[in-house]
N, C-alpha and C positions, 0 to 999 in steps of 0.2 A: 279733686276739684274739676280735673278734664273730665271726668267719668258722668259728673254730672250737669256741669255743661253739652255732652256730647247729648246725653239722655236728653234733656230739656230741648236741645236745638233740632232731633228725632223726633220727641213724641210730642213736642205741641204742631208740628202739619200733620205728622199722624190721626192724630186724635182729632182735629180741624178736618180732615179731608176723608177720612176714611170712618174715623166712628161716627163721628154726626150722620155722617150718609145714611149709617142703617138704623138710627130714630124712624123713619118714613118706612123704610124696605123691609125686605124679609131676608135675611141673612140665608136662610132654606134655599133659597135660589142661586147660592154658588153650590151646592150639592153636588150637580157632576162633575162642576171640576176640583174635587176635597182632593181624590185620589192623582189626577195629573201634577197637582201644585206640593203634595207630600214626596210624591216618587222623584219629580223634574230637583226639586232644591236637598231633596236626601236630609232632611232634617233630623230624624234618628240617628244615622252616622256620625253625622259632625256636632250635632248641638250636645244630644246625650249621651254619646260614647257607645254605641248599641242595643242602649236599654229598651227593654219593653215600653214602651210611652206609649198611650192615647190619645193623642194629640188629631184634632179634626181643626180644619179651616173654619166649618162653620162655628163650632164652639169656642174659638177663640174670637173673631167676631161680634159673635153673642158676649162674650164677656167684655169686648172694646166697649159694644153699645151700652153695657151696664156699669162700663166707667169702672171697671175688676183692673187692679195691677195687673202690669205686666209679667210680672213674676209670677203668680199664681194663673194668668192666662196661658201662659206657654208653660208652665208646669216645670218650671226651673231648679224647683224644690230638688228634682232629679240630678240634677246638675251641680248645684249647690246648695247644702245646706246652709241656709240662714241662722237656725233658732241655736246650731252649735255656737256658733258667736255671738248670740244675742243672749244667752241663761248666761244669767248672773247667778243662781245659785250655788255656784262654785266661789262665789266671793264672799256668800254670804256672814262665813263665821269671820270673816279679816271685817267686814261693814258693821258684824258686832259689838266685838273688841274696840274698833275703832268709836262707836257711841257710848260703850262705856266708860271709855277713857277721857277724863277730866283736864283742861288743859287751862293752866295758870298763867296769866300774864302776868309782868314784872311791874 
């Protein structure tokens, strides 16, 4: 519940302030500063643990202005897998069983 609170009270001025902006702009225009604002916050170190990531300012941007999760913007996938927790196909033969099992009231 604070997770999502916190999210919500983040990314609605976010998204108010900074993705609306580049409806009008061109995202292309922060281009020279991609590499000062990757190096200055070291975002491969801390966020993905060293990983190889492709991670640009402008293309995250571009994906604000196209209203893309966040998750898939910043490419978190790396970070955490989602879909391990989200496949339910490992449930599937107990969701079986369970529909064909008949259940009698008294």
């Amino acid at each position: 519940m604070l997770v999502v609170i916190i999210l919500f009270l983040v990314g609605g001025p976010v998204f108010t302030e900074v993705c609306r902006y580049f409806v009008d702009h061109n995202p292309n225009e922060l281009q020279p500063f991609n590499d000062a604002f990757l190096n200055a916050a070291d975002f491969k170190k801390s966020l993905y643990n060293g990983k190889d990531v492709n991670l640009d300012l402008v293309d995250v941007l571009r994906g604000c202005e196209h209203n893309q999760a966040i998750y898939s913007v910043l490419k978190l996938e790396n970070m955490v897998n989602l879909s391990q927790y989200t496949d339910l196909s490992a449930f599937r033969a107990e969701l079986d069983t369970l529909n064909s099992t008949s259940f009698n009231s008294p």
